[in-house]
ZADO-1210 file (C-alpha; in nm, 4 decimals, padded with zeros to 6 digits):
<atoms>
<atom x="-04.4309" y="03.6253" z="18.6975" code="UNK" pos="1"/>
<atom x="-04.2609" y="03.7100" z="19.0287" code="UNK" pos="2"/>
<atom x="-04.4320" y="03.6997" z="19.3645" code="UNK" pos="3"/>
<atom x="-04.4124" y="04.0699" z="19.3711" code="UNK" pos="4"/>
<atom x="-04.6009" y="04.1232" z="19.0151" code="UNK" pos="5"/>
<atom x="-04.8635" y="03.8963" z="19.1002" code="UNK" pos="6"/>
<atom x="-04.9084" y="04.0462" z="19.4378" code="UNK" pos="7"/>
<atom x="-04.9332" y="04.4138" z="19.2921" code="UNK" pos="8"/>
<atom x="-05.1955" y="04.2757" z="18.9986" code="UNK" pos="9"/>
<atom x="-05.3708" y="04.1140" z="19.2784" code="UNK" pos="10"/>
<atom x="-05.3787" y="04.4039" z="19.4723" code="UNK" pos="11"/>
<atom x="-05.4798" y="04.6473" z="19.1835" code="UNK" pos="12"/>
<atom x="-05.7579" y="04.4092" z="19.0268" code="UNK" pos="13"/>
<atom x="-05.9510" y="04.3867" z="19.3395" code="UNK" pos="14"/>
<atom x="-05.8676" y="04.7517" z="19.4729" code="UNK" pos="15"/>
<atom x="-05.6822" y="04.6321" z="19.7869" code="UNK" pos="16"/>
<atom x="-05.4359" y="04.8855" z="19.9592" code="UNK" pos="17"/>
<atom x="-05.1497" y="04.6880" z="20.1655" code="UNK" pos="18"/>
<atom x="-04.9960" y="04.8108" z="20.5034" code="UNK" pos="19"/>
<atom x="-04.7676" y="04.5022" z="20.7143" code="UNK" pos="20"/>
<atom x="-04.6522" y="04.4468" z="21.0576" code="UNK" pos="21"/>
<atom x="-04.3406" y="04.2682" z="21.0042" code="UNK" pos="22"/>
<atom x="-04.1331" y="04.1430" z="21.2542" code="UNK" pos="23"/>
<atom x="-03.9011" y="03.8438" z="21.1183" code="UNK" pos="24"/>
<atom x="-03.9081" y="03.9135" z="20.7968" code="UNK" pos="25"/>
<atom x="-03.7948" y="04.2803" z="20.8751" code="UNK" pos="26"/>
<atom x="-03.9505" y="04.4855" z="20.6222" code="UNK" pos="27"/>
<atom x="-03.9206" y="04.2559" z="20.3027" code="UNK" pos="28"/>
<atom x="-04.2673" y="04.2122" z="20.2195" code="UNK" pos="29"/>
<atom x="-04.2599" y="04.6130" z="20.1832" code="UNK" pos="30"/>
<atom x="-03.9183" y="04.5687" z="20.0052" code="UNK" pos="31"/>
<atom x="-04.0122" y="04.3231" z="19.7634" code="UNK" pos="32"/>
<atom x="-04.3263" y="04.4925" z="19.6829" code="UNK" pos="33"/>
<atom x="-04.2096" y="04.8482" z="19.6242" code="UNK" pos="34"/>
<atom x="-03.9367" y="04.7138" z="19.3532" code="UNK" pos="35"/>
<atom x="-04.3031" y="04.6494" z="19.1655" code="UNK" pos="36"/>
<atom x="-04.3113" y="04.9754" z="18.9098" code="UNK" pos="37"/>
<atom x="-04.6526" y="05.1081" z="19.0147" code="UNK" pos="38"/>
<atom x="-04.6870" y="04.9353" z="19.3541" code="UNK" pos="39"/>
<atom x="-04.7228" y="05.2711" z="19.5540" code="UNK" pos="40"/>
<atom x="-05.0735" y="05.2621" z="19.4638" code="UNK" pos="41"/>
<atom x="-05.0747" y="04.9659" z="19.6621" code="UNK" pos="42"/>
<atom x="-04.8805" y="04.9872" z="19.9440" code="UNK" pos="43"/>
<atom x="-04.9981" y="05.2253" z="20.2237" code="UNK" pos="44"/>
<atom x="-04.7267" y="05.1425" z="20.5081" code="UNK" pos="45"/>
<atom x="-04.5152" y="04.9126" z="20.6741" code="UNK" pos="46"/>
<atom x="-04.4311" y="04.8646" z="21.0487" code="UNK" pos="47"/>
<atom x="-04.1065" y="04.6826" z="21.1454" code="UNK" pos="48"/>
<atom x="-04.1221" y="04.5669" z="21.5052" code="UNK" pos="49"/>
<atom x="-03.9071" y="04.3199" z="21.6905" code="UNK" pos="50"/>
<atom x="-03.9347" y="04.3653" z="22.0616" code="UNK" pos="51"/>
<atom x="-04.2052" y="04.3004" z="22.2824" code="UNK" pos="52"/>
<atom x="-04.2425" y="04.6338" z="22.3681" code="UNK" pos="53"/>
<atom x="-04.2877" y="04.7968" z="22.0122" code="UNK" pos="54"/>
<atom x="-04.5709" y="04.5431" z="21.9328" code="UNK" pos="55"/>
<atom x="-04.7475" y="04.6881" z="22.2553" code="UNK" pos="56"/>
<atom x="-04.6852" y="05.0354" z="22.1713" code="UNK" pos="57"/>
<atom x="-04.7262" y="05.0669" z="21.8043" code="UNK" pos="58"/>
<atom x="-04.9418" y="04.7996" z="21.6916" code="UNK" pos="59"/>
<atom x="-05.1412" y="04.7078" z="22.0652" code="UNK" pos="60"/>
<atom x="-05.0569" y="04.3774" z="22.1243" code="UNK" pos="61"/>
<atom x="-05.1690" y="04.2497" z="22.4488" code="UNK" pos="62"/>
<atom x="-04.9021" y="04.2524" z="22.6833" code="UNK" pos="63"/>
<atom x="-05.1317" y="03.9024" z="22.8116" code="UNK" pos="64"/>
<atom x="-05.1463" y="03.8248" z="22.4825" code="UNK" pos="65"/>
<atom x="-04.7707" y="03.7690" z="22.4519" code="UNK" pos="66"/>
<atom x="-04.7399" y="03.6186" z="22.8059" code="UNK" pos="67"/>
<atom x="-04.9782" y="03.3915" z="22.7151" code="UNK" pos="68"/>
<atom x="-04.9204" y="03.2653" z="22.3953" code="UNK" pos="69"/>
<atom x="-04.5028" y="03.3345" z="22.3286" code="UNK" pos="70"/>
<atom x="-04.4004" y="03.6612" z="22.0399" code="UNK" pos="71"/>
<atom x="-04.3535" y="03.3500" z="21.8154" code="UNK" pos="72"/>
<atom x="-04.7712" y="03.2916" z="21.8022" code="UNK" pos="73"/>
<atom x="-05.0226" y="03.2929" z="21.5576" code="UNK" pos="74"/>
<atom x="-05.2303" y="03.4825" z="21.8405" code="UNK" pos="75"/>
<atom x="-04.9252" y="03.7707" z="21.8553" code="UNK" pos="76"/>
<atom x="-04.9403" y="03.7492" z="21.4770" code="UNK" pos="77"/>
<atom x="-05.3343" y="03.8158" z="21.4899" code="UNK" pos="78"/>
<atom x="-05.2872" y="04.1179" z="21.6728" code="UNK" pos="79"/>
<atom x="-05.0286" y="04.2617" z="21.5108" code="UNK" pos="80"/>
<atom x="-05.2204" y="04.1873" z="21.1766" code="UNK" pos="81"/>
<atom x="-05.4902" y="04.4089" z="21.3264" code="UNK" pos="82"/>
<atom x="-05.2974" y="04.6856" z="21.5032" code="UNK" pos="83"/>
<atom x="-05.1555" y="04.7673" z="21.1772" code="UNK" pos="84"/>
<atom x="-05.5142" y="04.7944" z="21.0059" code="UNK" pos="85"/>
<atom x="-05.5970" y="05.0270" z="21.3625" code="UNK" pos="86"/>
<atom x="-05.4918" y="05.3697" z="21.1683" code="UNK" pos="87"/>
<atom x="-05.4566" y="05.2455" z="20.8503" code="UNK" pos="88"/>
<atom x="-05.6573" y="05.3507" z="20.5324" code="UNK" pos="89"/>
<atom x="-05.5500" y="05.0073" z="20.4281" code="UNK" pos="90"/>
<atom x="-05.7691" y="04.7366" z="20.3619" code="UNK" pos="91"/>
<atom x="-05.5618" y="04.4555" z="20.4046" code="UNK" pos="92"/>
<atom x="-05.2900" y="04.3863" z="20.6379" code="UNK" pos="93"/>
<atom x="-04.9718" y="04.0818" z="20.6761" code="UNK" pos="94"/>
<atom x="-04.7949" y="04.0101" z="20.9808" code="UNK" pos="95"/>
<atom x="-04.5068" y="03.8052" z="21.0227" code="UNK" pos="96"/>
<atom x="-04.3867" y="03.7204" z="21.3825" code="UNK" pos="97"/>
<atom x="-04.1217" y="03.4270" z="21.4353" code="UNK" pos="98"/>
<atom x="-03.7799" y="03.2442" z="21.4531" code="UNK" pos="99"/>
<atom x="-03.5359" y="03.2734" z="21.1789" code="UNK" pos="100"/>
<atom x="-03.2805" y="03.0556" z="21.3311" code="UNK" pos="101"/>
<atom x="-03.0333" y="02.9121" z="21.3381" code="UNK" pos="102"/>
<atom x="-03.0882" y="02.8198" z="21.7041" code="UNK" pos="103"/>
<atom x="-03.4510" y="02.6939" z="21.8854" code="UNK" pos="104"/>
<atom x="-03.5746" y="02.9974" z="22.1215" code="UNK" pos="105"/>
<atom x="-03.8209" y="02.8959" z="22.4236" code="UNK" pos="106"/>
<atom x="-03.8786" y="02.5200" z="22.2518" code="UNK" pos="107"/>
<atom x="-04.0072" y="02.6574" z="21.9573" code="UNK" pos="108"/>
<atom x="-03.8125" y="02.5189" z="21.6640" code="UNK" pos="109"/>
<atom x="-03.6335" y="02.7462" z="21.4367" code="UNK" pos="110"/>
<atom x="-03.7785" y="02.8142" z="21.1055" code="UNK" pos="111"/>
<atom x="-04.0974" y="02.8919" z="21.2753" code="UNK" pos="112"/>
<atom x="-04.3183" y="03.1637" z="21.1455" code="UNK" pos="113"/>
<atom x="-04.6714" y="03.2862" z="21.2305" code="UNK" pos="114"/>
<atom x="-04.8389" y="03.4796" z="20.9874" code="UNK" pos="115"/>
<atom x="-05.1734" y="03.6519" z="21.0215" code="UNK" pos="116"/>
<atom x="-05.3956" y="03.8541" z="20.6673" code="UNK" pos="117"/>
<atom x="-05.6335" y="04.0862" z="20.8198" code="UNK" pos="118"/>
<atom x="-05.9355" y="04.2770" z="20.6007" code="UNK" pos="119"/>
<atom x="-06.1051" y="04.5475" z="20.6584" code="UNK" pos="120"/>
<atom x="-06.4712" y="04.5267" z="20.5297" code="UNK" pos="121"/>
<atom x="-06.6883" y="04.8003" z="20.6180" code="UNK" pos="122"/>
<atom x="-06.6338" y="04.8515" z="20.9986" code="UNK" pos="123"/>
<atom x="-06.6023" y="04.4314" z="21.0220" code="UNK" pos="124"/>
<atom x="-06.2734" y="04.2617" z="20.9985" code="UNK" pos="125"/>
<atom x="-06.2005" y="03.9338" z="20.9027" code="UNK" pos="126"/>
<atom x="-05.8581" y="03.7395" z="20.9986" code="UNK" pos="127"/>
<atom x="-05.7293" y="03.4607" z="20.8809" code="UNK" pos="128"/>
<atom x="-05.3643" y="03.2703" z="21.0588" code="UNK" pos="129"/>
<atom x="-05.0867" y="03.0133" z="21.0125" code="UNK" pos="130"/>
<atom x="-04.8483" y="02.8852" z="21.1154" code="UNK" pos="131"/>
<atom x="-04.5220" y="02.7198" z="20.9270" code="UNK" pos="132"/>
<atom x="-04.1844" y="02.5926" z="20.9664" code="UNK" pos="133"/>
<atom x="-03.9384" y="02.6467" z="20.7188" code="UNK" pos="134"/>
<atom x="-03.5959" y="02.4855" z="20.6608" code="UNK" pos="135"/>
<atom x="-03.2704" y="02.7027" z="20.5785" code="UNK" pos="136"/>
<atom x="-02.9960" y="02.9223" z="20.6924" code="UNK" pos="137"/>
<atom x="-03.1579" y="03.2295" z="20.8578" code="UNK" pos="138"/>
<atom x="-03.1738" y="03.4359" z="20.5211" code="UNK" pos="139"/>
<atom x="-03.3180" y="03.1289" z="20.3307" code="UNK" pos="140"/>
<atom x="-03.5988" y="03.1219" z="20.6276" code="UNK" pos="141"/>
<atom x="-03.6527" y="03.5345" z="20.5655" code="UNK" pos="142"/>
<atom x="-03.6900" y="03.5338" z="20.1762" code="UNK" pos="143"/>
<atom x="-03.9434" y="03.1716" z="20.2111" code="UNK" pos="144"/>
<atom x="-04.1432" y="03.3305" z="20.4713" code="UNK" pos="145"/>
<atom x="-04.1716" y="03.6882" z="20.2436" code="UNK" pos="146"/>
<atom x="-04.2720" y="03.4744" z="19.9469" code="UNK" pos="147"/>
<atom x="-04.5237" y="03.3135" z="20.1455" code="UNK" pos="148"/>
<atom x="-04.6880" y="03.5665" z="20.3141" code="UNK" pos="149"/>
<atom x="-04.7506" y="03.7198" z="19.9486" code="UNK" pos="150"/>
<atom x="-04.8613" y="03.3618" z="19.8263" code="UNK" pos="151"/>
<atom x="-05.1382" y="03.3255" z="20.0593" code="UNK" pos="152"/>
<atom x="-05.2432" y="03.6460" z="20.0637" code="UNK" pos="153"/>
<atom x="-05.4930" y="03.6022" z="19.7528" code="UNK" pos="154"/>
<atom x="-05.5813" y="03.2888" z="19.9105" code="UNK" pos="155"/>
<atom x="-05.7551" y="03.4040" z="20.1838" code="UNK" pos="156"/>
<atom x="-05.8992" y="03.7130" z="20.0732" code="UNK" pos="157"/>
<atom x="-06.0770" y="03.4642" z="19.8082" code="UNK" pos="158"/>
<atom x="-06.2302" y="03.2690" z="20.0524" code="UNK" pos="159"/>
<atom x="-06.3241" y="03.5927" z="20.2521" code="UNK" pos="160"/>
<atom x="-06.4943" y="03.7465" z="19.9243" code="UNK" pos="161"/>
<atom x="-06.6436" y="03.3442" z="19.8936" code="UNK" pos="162"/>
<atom x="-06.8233" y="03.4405" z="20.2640" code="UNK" pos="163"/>
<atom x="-06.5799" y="03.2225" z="20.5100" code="UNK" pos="164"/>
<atom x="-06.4698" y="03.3725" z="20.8178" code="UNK" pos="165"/>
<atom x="-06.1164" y="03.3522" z="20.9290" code="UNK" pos="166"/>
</atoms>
């Protein structure tokens, strides 16, 4: 089975509803997803947002935040993880932040992504981050950092329903 058809199953089996902040991977995890017959159910939204100033202003990432830690962070990634959650009736959220390449940007190696799952339980939520570098052309880096995101995402709502904190 595809990424996508496990993710949906996941999704449906343990009544999870799926919104994204996306910023390198541009709207793919939504993409791959919604080629899923059925994954509507699923899927409540997904937020596309590359510049500084849209992760402020639509998902309220700290302006400190990103002075602080770099876009490319698994702090920025945190944030954005829970800004889209903020006026969501999702449950879970995935945020991508990163370098696709093919050049380094501020020192931070290309390939680089940060990736943050955030839950809603009750009026608690619990977050879980990583970060990874991946090797490939910039569309190689996109599709591997999609995959992953979706790989990882029963992961650590596992250990969540197991009683670990992010």
């Amino acid at each position: 089975m595809p990424i996508a058809d496990d993710t949906v199953e996941y999704l449906r089996d343990n009544a999870l509803v799926l919104t994204t902040a996306e910023s390198c991977t541009a709207g793919k995890i939504v993409t791959l997803l919604s080629e899923v017959e059925g994954s509507g159910e699923f899927i409540e939204c997904g937020y596309v947002v590359y510049s500084p100033q849209a992760k402020q202003r639509v998902l309220h990432v700290s302006p400190r935040t990103i002075e602080t830690f770099n876009l490319t962070s698994v702090e920025v990634a945190r944030e954005m993880a829970l800004g889209a959650l903020r006026d969501s009736t999702a449950n879970v959220a995935v945020a991508t932040t990163g370098i696709l390449g093919p050049e380094d940007v501020d020192g931070i190696p290309a390939g680089t992504i940060c990736f943050a799952w955030a839950f809603q339980t009750g009026a608690e939520h619990c977050l879980f981050s990583h970060e990874h570098r991946f090797i490939g052309s910039r569309c190689e880096v996109q599709t591997q950092a999609t995959e992953y995101a979706l790989q990882w995402l029963p992961h650590f709502h596992r250990r969540l329903m197991s009683g670990e904190q992010g």
